[in-house]
MARTI-133255 format. One line per 3 residues: number of its first residue (from 1); for each residue z, x, y of N, C-alpha, C. Coordinates in steps of 0.001 Angstrom, whole numbers. Atoms other than C-alpha are relative to their C-alpha. Layout:
# MARTI-133255
NUM = Z:X:Y:Z:X:Y:Z:X:Y ~ ...
//
This chain:
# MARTI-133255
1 = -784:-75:1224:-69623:-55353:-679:295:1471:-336 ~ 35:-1465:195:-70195:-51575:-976:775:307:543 ~ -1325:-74:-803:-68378:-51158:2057:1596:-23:-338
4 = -1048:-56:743:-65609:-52662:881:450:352:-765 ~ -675:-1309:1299:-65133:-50895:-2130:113:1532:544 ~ -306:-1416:-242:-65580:-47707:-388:1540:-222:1040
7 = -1076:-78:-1101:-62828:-48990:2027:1255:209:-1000 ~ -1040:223:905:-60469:-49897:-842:388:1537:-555 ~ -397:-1480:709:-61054:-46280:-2799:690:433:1189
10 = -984:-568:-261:-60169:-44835:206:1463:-210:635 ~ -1271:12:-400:-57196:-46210:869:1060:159:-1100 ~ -936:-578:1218:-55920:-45723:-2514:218:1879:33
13 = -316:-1588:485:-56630:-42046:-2515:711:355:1417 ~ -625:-279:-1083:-54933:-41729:1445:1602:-307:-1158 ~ -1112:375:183:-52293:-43740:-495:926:875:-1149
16 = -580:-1214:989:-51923:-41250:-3592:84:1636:442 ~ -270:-880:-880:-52184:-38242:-1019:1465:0:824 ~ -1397:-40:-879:-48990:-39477:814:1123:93:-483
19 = -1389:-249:859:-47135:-39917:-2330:80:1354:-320 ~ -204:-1892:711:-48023:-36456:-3548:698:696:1282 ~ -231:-645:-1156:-47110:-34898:-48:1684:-547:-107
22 = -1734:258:120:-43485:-36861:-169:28:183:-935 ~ -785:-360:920:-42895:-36050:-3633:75:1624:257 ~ -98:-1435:-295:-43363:-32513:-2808:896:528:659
25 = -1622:-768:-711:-41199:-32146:174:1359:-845:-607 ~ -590:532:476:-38777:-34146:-1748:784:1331:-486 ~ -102:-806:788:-38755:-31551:-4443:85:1630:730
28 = -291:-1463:-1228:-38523:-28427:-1768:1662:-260:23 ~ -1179:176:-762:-35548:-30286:-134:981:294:-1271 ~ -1542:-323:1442:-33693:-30576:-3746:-160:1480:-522
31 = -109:-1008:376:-34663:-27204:-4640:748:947:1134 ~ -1032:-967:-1600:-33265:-25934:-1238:1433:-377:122 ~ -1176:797:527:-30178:-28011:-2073:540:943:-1053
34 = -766:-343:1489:-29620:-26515:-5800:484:1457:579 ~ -313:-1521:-354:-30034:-22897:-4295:640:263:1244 ~ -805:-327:-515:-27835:-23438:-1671:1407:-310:-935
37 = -1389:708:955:-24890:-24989:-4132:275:939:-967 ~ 160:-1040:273:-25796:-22139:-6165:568:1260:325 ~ -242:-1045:-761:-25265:-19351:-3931:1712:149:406
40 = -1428:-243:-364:-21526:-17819:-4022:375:-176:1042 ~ -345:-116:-1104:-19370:-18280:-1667:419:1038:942 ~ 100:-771:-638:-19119:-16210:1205:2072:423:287
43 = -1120:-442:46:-15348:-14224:680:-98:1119:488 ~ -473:-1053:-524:-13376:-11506:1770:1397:213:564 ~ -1478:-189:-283:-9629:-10251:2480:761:-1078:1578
46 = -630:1035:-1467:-9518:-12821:6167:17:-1249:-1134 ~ -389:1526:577:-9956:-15619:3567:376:-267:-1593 ~ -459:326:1430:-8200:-14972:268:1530:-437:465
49 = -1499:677:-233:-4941:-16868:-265:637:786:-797 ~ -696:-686:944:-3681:-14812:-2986:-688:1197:-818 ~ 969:-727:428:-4112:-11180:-4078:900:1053:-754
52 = -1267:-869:576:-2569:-8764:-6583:-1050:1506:29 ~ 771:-1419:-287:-3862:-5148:-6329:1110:1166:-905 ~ -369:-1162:610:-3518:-2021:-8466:-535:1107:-122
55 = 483:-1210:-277:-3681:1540:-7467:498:625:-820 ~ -644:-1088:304:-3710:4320:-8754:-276:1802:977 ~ 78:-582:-990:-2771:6857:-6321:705:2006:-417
58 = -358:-1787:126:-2870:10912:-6220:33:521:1273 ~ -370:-499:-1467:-1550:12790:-3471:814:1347:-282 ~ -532:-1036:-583:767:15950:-2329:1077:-486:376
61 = -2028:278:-1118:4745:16073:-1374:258:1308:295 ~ -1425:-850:-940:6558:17808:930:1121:-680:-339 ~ -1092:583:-444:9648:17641:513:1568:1127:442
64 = -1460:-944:-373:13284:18994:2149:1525:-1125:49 ~ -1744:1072:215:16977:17783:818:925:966:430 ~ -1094:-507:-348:20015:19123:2019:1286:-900:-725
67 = -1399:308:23:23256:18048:76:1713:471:489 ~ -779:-1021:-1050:26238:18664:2526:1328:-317:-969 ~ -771:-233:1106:29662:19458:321:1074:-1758:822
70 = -1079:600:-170:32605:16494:460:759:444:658 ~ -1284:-153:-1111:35271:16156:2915:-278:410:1231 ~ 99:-51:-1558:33451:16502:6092:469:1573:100
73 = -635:-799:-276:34488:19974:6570:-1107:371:1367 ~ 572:-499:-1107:33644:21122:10191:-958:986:-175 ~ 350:-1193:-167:30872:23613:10341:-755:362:-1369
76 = 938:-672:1447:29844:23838:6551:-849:-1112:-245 ~ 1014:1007:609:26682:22251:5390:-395:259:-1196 ~ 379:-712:1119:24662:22632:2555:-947:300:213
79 = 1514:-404:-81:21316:24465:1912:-1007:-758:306 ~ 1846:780:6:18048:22747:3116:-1011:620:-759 ~ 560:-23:551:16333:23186:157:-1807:-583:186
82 = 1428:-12:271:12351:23396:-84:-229:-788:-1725 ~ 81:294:1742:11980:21041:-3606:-608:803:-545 ~ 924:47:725:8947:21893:-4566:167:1509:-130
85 = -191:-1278:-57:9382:25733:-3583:810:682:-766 ~ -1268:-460:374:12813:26536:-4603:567:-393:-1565 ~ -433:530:1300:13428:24008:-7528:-1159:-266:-894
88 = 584:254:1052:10214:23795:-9164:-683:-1235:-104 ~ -226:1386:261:9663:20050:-8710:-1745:385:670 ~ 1339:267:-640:5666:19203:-8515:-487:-249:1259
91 = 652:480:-891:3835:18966:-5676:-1631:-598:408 ~ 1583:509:167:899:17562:-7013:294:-1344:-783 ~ -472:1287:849:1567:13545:-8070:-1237:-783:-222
94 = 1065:658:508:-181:11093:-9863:877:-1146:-782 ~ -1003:1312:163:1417:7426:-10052:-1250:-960:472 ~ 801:1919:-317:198:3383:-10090:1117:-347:980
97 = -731:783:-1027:1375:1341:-7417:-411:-1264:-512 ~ 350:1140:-57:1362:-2395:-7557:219:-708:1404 ~ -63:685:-1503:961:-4666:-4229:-585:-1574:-234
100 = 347:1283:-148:1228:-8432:-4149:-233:-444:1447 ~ 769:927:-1212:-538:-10695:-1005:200:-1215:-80 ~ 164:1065:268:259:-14278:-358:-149:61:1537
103 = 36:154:-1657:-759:-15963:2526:569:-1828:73 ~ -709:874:148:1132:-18907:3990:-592:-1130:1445 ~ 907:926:-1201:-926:-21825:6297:-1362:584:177
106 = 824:-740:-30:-3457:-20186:7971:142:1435:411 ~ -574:-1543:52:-2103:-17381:9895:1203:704:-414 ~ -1201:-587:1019:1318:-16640:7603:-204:941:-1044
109 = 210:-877:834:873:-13515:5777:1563:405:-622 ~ -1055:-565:877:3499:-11798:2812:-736:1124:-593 ~ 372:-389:930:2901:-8991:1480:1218:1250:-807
112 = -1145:-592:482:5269:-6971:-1259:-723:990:-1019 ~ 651:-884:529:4649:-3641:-2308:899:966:-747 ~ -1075:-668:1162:6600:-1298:-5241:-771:1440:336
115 = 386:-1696:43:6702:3086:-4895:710:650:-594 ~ -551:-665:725:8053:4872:-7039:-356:1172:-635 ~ 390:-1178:-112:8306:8698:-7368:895:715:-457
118 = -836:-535:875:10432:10294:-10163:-717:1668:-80 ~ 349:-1582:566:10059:14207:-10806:1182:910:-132 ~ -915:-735:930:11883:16916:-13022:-324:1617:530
121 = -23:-1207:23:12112:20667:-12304:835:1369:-407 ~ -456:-873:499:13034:23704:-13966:-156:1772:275 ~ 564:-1359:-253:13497:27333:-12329:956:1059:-109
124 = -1425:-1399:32:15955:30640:-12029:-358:63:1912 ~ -667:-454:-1360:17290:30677:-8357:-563:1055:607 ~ -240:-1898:-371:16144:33703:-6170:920:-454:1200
127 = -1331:158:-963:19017:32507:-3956:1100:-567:271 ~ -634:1380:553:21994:31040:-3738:-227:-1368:1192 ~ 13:1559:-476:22236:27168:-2990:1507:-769:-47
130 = -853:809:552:24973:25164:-1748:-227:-1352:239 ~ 500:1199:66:24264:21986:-3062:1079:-894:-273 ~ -1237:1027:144:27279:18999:-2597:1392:879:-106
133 = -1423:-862:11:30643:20586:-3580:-148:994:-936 ~ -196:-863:742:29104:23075:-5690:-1254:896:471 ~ 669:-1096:-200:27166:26441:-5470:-675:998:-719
136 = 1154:-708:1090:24444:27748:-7303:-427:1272:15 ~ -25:-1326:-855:23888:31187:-7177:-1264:447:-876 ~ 1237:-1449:498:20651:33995:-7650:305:-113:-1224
139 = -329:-401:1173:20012:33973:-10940:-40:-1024:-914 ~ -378:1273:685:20926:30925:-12324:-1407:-881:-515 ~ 591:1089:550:19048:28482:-14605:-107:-1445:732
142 = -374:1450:-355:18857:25292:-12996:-1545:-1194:-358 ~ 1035:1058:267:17385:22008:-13766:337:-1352:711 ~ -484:1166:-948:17092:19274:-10976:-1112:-1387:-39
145 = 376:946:-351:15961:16080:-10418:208:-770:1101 ~ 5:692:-1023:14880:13881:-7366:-1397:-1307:-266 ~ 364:1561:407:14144:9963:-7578:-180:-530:689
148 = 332:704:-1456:12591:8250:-4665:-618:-1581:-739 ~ 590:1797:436:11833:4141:-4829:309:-685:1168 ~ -306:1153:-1545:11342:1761:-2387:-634:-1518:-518
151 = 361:1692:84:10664:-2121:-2570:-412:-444:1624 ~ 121:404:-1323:9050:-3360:547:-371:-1006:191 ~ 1127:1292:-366:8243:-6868:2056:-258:29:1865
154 = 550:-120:-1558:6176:-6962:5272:-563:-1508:18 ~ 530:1143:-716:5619:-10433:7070:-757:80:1016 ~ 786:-335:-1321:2887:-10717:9375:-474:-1308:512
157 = 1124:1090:-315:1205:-13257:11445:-1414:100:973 ~ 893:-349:-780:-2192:-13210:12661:-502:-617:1125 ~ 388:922:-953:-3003:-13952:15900:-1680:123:306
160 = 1539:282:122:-6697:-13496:15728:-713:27:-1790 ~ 580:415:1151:-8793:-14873:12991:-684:-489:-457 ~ 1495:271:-100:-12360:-15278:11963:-347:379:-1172
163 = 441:49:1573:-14215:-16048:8636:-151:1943:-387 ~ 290:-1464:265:-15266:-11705:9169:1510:928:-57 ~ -744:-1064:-719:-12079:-10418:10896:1261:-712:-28
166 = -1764:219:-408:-7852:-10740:11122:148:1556:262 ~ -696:-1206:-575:-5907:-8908:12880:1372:-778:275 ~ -1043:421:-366:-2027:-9592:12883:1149:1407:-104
169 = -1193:-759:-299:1458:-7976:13610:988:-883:-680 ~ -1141:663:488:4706:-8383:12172:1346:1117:-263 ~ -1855:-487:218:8477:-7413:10857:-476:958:-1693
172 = 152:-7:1492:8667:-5297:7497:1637:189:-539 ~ -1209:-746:153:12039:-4417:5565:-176:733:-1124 ~ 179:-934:1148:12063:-1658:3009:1449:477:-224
175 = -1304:-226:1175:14649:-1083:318:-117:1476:5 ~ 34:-1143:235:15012:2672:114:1093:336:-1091 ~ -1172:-684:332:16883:4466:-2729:-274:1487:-661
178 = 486:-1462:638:16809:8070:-3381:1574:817:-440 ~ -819:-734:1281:18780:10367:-6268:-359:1089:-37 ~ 172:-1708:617:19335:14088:-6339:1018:347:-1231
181 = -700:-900:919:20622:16098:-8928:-556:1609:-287 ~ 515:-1907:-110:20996:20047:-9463:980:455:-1188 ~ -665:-297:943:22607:21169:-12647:-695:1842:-288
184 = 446:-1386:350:23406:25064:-13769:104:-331:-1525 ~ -198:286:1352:22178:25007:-17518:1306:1081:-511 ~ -593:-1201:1248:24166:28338:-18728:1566:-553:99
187 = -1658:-239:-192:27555:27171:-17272:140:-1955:-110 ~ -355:1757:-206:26953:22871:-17538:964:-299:1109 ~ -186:470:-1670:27672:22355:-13949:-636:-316:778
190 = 773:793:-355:26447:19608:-12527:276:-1079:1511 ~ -133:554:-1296:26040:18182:-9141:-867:-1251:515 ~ 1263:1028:-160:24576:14937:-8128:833:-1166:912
193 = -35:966:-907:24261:12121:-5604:-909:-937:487 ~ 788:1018:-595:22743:9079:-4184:99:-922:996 ~ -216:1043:-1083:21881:6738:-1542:-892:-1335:368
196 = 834:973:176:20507:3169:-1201:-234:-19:1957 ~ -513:87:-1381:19786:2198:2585:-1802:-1748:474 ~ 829:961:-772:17827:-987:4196:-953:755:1063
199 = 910:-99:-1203:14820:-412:6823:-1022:-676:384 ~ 922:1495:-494:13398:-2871:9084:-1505:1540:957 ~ 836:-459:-627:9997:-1935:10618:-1478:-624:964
202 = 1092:593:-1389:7127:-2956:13274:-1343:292:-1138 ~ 1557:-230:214:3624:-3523:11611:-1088:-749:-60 ~ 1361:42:-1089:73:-3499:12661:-814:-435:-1435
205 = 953:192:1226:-2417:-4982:9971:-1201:-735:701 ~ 1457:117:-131:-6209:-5296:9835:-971:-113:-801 ~ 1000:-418:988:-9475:-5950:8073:-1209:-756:493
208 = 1511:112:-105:-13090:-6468:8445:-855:-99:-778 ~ 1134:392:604:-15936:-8052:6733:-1189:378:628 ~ 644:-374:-753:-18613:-6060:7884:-1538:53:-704
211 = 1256:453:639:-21163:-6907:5328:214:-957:-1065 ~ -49:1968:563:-21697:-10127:2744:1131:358:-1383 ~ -1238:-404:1457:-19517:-7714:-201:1172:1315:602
214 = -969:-1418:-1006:-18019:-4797:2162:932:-668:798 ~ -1185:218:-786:-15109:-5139:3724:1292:1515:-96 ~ -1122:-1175:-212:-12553:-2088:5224:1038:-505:1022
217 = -1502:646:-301:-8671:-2747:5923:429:1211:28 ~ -1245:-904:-804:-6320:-793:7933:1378:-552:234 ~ -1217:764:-631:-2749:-1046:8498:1000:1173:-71
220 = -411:-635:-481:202:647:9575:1453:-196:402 ~ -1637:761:93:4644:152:9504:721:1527:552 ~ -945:-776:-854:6828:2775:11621:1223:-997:232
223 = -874:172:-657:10137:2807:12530:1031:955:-60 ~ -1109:-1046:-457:12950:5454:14321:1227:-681:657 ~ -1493:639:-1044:16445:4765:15384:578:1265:-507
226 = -953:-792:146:19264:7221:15565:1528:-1025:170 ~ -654:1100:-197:22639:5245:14535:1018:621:-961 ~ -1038:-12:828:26290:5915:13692:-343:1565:-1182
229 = 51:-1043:820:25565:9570:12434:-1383:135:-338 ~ 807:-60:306:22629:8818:11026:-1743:-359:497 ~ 946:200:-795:19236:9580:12548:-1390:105:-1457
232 = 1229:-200:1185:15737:8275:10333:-1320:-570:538 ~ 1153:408:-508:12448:7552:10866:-765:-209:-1574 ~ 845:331:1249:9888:6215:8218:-1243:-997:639
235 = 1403:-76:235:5789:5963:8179:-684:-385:-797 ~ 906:-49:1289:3542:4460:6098:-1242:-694:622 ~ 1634:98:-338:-351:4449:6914:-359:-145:-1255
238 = 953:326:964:-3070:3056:4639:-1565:-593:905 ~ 1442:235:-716:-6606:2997:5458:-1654:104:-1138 ~ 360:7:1131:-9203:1472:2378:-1526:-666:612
241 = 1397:981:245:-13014:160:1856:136:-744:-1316 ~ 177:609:1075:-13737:-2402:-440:-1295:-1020:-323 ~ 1576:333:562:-16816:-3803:-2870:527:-882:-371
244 = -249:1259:1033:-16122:-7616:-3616:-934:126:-1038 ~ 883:96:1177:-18411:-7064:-7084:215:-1536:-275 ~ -294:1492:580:-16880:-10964:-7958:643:-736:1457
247 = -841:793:-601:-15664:-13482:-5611:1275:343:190 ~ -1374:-124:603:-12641:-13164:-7192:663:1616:-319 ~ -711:-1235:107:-12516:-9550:-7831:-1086:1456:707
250 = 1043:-1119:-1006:-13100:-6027:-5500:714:1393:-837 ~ -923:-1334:470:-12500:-2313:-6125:-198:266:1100 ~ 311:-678:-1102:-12395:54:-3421:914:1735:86
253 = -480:-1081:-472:-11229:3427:-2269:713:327:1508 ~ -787:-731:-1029:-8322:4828:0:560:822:242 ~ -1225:-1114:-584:-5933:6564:1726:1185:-443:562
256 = -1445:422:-230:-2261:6408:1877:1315:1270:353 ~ -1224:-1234:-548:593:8691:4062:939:-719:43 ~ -1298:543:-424:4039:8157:4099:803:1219:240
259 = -924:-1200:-655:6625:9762:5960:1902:-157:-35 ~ -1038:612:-295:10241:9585:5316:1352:1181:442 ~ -1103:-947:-867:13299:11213:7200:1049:-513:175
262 = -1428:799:-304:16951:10688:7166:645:834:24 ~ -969:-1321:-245:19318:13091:8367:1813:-406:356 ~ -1133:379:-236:22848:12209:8031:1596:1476:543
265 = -1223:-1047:-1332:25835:13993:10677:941:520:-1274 ~ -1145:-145:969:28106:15530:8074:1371:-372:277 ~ -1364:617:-217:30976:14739:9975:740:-1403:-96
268 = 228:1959:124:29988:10839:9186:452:-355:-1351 ~ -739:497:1190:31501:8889:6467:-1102:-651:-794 ~ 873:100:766:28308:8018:4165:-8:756:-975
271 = 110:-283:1740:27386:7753:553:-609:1316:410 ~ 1030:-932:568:24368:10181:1006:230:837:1076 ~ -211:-1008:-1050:25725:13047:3542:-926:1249:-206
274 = 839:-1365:-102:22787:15528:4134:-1411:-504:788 ~ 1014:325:-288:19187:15387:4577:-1190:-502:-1104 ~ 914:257:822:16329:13810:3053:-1521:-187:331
277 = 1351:363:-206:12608:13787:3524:-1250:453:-502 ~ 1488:33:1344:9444:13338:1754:-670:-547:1072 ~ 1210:-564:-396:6333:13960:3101:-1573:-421:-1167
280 = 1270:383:877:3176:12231:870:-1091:-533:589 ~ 1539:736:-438:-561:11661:1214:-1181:331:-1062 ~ 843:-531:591:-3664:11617:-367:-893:-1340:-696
283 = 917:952:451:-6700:9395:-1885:624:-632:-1411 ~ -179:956:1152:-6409:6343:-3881:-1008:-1216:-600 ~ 646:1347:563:-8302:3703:-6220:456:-850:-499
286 = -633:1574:-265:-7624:192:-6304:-882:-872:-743 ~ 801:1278:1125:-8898:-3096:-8801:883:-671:926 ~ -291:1393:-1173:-8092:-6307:-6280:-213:-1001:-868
289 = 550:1017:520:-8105:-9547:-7676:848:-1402:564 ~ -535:1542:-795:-7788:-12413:-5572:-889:-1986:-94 ~ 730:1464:-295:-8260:-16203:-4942:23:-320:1438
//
């Protein structure tokens, strides 16, 4: 009879040992559950669908314009002016950019980016300038302005592509329009011109997730032709790190060159007959905020 009761206890207490042991790993498994469901998701620029970005970017210009006078005349050009040297015009800038990102399937990229680069200058001549159909001479007061803007959309598609890493190529076209003006204050004589012009271009884009909030993006749009008078080339490098702080939102730090060149034949029948090119680079910071 003893026996038996000792048999019975212990099979109750084996039997309240087995429940405690499965309620336990029970309670592991759901706690290993909550804190995975928990745990953000693992993002970064290969897997956002949509991203708006705002820099603000400081840099350095070069720049050299030449306005060549009306009527084609054989042999006469105008001055290749030094802006920044000659007219006064800053060479130290400080502008926001904005840059939208959509992406389209899986590997269909868009992205559309705004530049814009207005500056005013005010100096006395130490030489003369002939700028369009008029001629500025030693001495003179002058007050000029030059207006650079571009609109760009670059399509890309990636042919490699991994939760860390893309890498794609594509087409871009950029809107170019740039505005000189050169006015003598003492005598109100005023000279001015402009030119809009399309440019398609080849580019290289990149980025890397190289830790669980780091991620650094490269990319890169060229293109040269010589055509009908007019020979141009145009550059634009960017090369950034970035801190997802949110899912949803990163900052980071870069660098951005652009190169632009357009040299038109004077003997050619175009709006903007001369030369134009700007020369910019220099570090930039960026607020990202994507889905």
């Amino acid at each position: 009879m003893i026996r038996g009761s000792m048999r019975r206890t212990t099979a109750v207490l084996l039997s309240l040992v087995a429940a405690a042991s499965a309620a336990h790993a029970a309670g592991k498994e759901l706690a290993s559950d909550t804190l995975v469901k928990e745990r953000p998701p693992i993002v970064g620029p290969a897997t956002d669908r949509f991203a708006l970005r705002a820099t603000y970017f400081q840099g350095g210009a070069d720049t050299r314009i030449r306005l060549d006078p009306g009527g084609a005349v054989p042999g006469v050009t105008g001055t290749t002016i030094d802006a920044e040297g000659l007219l006064g015009l800053d060479d130290a800038i400080d502008l926001g950019r904005v840059e939208l990102y959509f992406r389209f399937g899986e590997r269909g990229r868009m992205r559309v980016d705004y530049f814009k680069l207005n500056r005013f200058g005010a100096t006395v001549l130490d030489e003369d300038v002939v700028f369009g159909n008029d001629t500025f001479l030693t001495g003179e007061n002058i007050e000029s302005t030059l207006d650079y803007r571009s609109l760009s959309f670059t399509f890309l598609y990636s042919f490699l592509r991994r939760e860390r890493f893309e890498l794609g190529a594509g087409i871009g076209l950029h809107l170019l329009d740039a505005r000189a003006s050169a006015e003598a204050v003492d005598r109100n004589e005023r000279e001015e011109e402009s030119g809009v012009a399309p440019v398609p271009t080849l580019a290289l884009d990149g980025s890397w997730r190289f830790a669980r909030r780091w991620a650094v993006s490269a990319r890169g749009q060229y293109f040269s032709a010589t055509y009908d008078g007019i020979s141009g080339t145009l550059g634009e490098y960017h090369l950034d790190v970035q801190y997802r702080w949110k899912p949803n939102f990163a900052v980071g730090l870069g660098y951005t060159k652009i190169d632009v060149d357009v040299d038109v034949d004077p003997a050619s029948d175009h709006d903007f007959p001369g030369l134009f090119r700007l020369n910019t680079d220099g570090p930039e910071f960026f607020l990202r905020v994507s889905f």
